[in-house]
C-alpha positions in Angstrom: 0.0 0.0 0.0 1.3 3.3 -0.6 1.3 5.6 1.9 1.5 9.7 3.1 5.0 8.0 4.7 5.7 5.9 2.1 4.8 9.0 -0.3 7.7 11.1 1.5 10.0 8.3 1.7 10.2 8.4 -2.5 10.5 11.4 -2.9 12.9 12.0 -0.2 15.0 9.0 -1.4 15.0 10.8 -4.7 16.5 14.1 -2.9 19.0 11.3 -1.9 20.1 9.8 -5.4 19.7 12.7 -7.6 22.4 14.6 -4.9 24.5 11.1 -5.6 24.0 11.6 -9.2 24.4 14.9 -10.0 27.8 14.5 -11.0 26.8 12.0 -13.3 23.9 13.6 -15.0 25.5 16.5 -16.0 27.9 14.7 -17.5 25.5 13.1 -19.7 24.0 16.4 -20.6 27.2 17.6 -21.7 27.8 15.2 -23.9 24.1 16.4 -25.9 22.6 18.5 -24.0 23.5 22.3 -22.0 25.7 20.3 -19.0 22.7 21.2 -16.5 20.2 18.2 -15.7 22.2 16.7 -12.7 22.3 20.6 -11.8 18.9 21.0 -12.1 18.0 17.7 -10.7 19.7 18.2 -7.5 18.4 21.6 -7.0 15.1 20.5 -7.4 14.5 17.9 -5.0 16.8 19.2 -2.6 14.0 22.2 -2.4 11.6 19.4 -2.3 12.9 17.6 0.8 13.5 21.2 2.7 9.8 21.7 1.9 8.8 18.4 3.1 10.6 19.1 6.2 9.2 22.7 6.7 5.2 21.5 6.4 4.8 17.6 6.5 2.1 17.1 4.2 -1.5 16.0 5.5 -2.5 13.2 2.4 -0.6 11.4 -0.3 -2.2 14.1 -3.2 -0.8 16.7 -1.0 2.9 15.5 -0.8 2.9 14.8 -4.4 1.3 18.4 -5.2 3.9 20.4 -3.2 6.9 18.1 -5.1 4.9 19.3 -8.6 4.8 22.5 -7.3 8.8 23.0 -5.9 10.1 21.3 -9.4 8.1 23.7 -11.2 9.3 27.1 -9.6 13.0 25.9 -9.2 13.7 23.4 -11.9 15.2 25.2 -15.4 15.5 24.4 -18.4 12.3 21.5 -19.7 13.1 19.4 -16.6 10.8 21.2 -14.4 7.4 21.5 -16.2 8.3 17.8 -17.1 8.7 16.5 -14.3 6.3 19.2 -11.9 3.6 18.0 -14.8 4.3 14.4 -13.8 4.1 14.7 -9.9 1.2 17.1 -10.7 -1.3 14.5 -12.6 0.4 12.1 -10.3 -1.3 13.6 -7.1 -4.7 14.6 -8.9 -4.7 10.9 -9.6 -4.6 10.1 -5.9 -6.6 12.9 -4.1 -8.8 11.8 -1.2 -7.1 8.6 -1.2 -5.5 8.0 2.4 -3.8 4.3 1.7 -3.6 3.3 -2.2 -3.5 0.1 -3.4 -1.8 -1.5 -6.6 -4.3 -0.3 -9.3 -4.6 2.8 -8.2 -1.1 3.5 -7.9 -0.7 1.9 -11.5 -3.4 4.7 -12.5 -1.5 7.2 -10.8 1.6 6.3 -12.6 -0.5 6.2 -15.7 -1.8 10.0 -15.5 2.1 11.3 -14.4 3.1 9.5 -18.2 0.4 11.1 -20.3 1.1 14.7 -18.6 4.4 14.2 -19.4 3.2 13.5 -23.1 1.3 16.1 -23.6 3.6 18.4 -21.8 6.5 17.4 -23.9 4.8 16.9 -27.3 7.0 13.5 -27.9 6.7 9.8 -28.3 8.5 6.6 -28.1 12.0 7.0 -30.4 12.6 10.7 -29.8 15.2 9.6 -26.7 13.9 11.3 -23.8 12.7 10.4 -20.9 9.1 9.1 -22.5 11.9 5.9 -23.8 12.0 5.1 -20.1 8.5 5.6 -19.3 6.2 4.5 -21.3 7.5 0.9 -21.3 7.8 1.2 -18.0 4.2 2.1 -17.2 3.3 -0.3 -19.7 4.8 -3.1 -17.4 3.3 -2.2 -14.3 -0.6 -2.6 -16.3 0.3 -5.9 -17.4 1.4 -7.2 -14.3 -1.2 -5.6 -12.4 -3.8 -6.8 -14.6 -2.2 -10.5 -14.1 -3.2 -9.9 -10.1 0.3 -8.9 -8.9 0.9 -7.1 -6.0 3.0 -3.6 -6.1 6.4 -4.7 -4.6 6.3 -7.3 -8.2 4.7 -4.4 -10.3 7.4 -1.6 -9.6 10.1 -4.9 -9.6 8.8 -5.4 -13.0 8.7 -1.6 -13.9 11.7 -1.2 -12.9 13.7 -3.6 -15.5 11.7 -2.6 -18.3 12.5 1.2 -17.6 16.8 -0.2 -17.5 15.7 -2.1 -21.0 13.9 1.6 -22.2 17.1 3.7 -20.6 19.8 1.7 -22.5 17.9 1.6 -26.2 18.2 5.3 -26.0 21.7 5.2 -26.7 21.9 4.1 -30.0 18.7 6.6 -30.6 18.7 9.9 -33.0 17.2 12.6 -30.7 13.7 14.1 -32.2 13.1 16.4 -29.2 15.1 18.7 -27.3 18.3 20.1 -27.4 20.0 17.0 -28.6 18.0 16.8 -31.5 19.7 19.8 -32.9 23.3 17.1 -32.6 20.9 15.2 -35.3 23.1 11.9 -36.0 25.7 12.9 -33.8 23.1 12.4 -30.8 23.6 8.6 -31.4 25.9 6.6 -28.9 24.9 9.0 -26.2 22.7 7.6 -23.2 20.0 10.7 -23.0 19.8 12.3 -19.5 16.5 12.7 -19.1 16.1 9.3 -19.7 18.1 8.3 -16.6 16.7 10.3 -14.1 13.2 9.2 -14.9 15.1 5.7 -14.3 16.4 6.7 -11.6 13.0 7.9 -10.2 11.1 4.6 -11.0 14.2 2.9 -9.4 13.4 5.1 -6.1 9.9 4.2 -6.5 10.6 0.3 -6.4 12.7 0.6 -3.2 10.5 2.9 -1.3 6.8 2.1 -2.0 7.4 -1.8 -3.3 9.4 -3.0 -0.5 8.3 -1.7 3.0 
């Protein structure tokens, strides 16, 4: 069951890797990108974890909202409305809800992705973060259909998200500022794509293993 604790716990743990990874991220971006998204990253959720801190959140929806809502004023570049969108439809997915259970969680997840979509205008192939995703979502409806509990779902989501993360390296970028690299945005690992990894990754030890 996901949970206002559990709910913190994610996206406190993602303060946690994305300060880890910051390093790492930009150096991705610099490779096709403007050498900012670990930057940006760890700015982002660090401001979400002080908020966190400063007024502990009364519901799930709530927690969620005020992550949308901290990406979104201190995130630059496309990683903020990206990924406030996501958190955004995330928590509208969820409000009133006090414990959630797998489907609804799956939904949840579900409603983060198609903001995302709509927000960033792209599709499967571009290589961004949609490449890590959609498959992923795609796995957790499957297995959630098949009866399996969340700890299996996010498990599942999880791999399919490392399968969608490492087929954007061989990729042509369609969207972003590596699409203006054209060919020479091939061989790259796209950044966006691994933090949206990294964020499922987060998920599966937080809310699937309690």
């Amino acid at each position: 069951m996901l949970t206002v604790e559990t709910t913190e716990n994610w996206l406190k743990k993602l303060g946690q890797v994305y300060a880890e990874q910051k390093d790492y991220l930009t150096e991705l971006d610099s490779k096709i990108g403007d050498a900012d998204h670990g930057i940006n990253m760890n700015r982002g959720f660090s401001a979400v974890c002080a908020e966190l801190d400063k007024q502990p959140p009364a519901s799930i929806s709530a927690a969620l909202k005020s992550a949308a809502m901290v990406l979104i004023r201190t995130v630059g570049g496309a990683s903020g409305p990206l990924y406030g969108s996501f958190f955004l439809d995330f928590s509208k997915a969820l409000e009133g809800k006090e414990t959630v259970a797998t489907a609804d969680a799956v939904a949840a997840f579900r409603a983060g992705l198609e903001s995302v979509k709509k927000r960033g205008r792209a599709q499967a192939g571009d290589k961004t973060m949609l490449d890590v995703l959609i498959p992923a979502v795609e796995r957790m409806e499957l297995l959630s259909s098949e009866g399996k509990d969340l700890p299996d779902v996010l498990d599942g989501a999880v791999a399919a998200a490392k399968t969608g993360l490492e087929s954007t390296i061989e990729m042509v970028a369609r969207k972003g500022r590596a699409s203006y690299l054209g060919e020479r945005s091939k061989g790259h690992q796209d950044p966006g794509a691994t933090s949206s990894y990294y964020l499922l990754k987060a998920a599966s030890e937080t809310l699937g293993h309690l």
